[in-house]
C-alpha positions in Angstrom: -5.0 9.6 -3.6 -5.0 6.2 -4.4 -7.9 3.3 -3.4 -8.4 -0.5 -4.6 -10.2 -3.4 -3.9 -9.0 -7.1 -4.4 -8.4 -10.6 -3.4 -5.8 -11.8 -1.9 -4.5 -15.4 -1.4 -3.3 -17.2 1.8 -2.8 -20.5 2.9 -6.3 -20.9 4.3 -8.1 -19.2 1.4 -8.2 -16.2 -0.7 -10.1 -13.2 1.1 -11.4 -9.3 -0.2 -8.8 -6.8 0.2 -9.2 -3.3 0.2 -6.2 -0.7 -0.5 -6.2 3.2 0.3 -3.3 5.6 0.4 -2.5 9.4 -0.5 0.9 10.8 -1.8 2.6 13.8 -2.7 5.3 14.9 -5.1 7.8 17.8 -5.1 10.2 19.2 -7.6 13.1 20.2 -5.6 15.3 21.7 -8.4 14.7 21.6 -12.4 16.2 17.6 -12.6 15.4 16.2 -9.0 12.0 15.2 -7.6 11.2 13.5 -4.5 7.9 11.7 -3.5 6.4 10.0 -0.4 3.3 7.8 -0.3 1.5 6.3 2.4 -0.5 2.7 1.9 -2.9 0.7 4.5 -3.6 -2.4 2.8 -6.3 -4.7 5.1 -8.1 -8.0 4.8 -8.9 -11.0 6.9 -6.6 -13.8 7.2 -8.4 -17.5 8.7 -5.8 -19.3 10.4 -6.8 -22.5 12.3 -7.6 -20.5 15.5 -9.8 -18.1 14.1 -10.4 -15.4 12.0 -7.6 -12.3 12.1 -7.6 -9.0 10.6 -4.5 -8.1 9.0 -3.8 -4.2 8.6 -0.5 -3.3 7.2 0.8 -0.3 6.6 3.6 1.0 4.2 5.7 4.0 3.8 7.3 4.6 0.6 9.9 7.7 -0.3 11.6 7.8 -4.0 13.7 10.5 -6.0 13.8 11.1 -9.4 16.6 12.5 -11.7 15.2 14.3 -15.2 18.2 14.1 -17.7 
């Protein structure tokens, strides 16, 4: 499990950001691991129209090789 709170920067300002996500990893074999992790990053962008909340989401998958 992962969590986080920040700022982040736009053209119009900086604004609070807050971070959450939850991963897992696996050992498929004594040298080769795999892991997946999912992110939702949100915060509030103010463009000239208004404000806007931005939610994005990421999903992130990696291997890794022991020697």
């Amino acid at each position: 499990a992962l969590g986080g709170y920040g700022s982040v920067d736009t053209v119009s300002g900086s604004s609070g950001s807050a971070l959450y996500g939850l991963g897992s990893g696996f050992w498929l074999s004594q040298h080769l691991s795999i892991r997946t992790e999912v992110r939702r990053m949100t915060y509030t962008a103010r463009p000239f129209t208004g404000d806007q909340d931005i939610q994005a989401t990421a999903l992130s998958m990696s291997l890794g090789y022991l020697l």
